[in-house]
Structures are given as C-alpha cells and as structure tokens.
N, C-alpha and C positions, 0 to 999 in steps of 0.2 A: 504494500500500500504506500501511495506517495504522499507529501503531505504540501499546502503552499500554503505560506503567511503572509497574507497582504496588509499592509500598515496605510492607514485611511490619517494623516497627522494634518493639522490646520490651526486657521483660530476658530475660539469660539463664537459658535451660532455661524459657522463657514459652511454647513451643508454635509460636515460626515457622516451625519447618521442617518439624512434622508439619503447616500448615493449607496453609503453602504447595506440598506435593508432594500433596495433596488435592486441593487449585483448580489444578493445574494437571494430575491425572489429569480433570477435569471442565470445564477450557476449551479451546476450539482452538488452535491454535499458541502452545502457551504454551512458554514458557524460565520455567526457575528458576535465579537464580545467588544462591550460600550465601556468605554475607561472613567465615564460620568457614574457607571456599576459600583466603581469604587473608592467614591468620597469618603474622606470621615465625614461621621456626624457631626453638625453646625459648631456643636460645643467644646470642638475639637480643633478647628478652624482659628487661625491668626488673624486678630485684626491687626491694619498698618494705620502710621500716625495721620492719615484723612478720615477714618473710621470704615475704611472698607475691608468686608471680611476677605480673605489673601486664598482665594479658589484658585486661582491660578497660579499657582505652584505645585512642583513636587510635594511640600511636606502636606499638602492639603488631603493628599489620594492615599492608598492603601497600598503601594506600587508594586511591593514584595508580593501580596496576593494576586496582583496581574498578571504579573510574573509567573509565579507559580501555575495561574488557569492556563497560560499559552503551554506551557511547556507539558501540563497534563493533559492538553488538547493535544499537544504535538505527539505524543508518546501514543492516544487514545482517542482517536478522533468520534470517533462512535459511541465512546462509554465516557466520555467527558461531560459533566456539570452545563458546558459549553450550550446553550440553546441553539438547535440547527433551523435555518431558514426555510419555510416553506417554499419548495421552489415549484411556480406553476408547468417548468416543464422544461425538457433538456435540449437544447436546439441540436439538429444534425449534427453541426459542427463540431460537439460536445461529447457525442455520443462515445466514442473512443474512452475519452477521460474519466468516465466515471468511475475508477478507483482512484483518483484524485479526491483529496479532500481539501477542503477548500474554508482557511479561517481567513475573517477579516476584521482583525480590529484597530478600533478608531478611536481618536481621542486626541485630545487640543496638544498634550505633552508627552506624545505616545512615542517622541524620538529622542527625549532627554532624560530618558531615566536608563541609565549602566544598565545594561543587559547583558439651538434650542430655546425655545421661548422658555424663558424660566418666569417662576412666578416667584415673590413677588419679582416685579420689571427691577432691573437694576438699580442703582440712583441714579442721578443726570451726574454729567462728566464721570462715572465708572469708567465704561468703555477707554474713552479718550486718554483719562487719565492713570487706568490701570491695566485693564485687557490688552488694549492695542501696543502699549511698551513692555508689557511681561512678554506676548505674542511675540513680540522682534527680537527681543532676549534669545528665545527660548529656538527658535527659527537661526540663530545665529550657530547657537552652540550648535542644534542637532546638524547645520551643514558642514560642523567642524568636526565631527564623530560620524556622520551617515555616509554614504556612498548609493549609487541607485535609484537617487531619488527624482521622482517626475513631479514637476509641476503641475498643476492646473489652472486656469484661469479666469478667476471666481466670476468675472464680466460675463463669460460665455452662459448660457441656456444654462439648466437642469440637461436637457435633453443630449446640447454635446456634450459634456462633463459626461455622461454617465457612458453616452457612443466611445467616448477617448478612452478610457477605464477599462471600460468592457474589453474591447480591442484591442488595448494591452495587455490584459488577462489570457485575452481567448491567442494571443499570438504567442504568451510564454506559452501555454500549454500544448499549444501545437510544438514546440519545442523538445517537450518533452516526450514527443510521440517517437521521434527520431532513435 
C-alpha cells in the first residue's frame, strides 16, 4: 500500500478547508485532518500586550498530537482515528490508484512546526495587526525549512485553485504508476 501526504498551508480564512474537503470528495481514499482539530482550549491561549488572544502560533495548537495522527495515519491508513472523505466517485483516471491513500492536511502553520468564519468575528485591526504579520512570519520560516512547495493564487476562482491542485495530484500519481 502507498501512502501520499499533501500539506494544504496558508493564512487564515485563505480557503484550506473549503479546497481540501473538495479534493478529497474527488480523490480515493482520501483523509482530511484540520490542524484548527487541535487548538488548546481558550484558557490555555496567550494573550499579547493589544489584548488579543495569540491563535496564531505554535504554542497555541497541540502540535505533538498532529504529529503523532499523521504518522498513525501514515503507518495505518484505514485503521487511523483519521476521518476519510466521502468520495462521490473515482474518475477513470484514478482508477489504477486506488491502493493509494490519500491524506490531506491543512492548516495556517502546518509548515513551521519541526517534523473560516469564526465566531465571535475577530476584533477590528486583529487581522491587520496580528494575523497578517504572524502569517509573513510564519511563511518566511516555512520557505527556509520547506522545499516542494507550490503556490496558489488566492485572486484566482474557487474553481481554478481546486483545477490546479487536483492536477497536481492526479499528475504525481500518475507518476507513480510508472
């Protein structure tokens, strides 16, 4: 059995979890695992000296336990905790692959840890003043640690994000046919 790990990284409310529960209604044994799965609880959460609670960090999340569901995914794809995607159906093209397993997971700082409408609405200047400067942070290091990495171009549709994706997927695993 093979296994492929696709990493879905962004800022937040960037669209990983709408493109990743897409691609994985349109691949075969796909798992999706949400790295929003594992925040600590609020009361656990830093605030910084504006008074905004510090979500967007490392220490915020549970990271060791992500850790650990990939790699019991990766060892277990079928007997993993991991919740698999209902997929409405396997396109021709596919057909071959299906002892491919297929995880994807997502998540705003899913390339800096060593290996969504929220309610309530943010404050005003959050974003501005915290999200979008942790985001460049965090964006900076993973391109100084990562390799592989494809961009997207958050301007474009829904509909090509998910064409470009898909088409990168569906072309590594024809690779793998080889």
């Amino acid at each position: 059995m093979k296994v492929l790990v696709i990493g879905l990284g962004g800022v937040t409310n960037g669209g990983k979890t709408t493109l990743a529960k897409r691609l994985g209604k349109q691949l075969p044994n796909c798992s999706i695992l949400y790295q929003d799965d594992f925040f600590k609880p609020e009361s656990e959460v830093e605030i910084d000296e504006h008074g905004f609670k510090q979500y967007d960090v490392l220490d915020a999340l549970y990271m060791e336990e992500m850790v650990t569901s990939i790699h019991s995914w990766m060892k277990n794809p079928t007997g993993s905790s991991v919740s698999t995607a209902e997929s409405k159906s396997t396109p021709l093209n596919l057909k071959s692959t299906e002892e491919v397993h297929i995880l994807i997971a997502e998540g705003f700082l899913l390339y800096n840890y060593d290996t969504r409408v929220y309610q309530p609405a943010d404050p005003p200047g959050y974003f501005d003043g915290h999200v979008w400067p942790m985001y460049l942070k965090h964006k900076r290091e993973m391109e100084e640690n990562t390799n592989n990495i494809v961009y997207l171009d958050g301007t474009k549709s829904e509909e090509d994000l998910f064409s470009h994706v898909y088409n990168d997927i569906v072309q590594e695993l024809e690779t793998w046919k080889k």
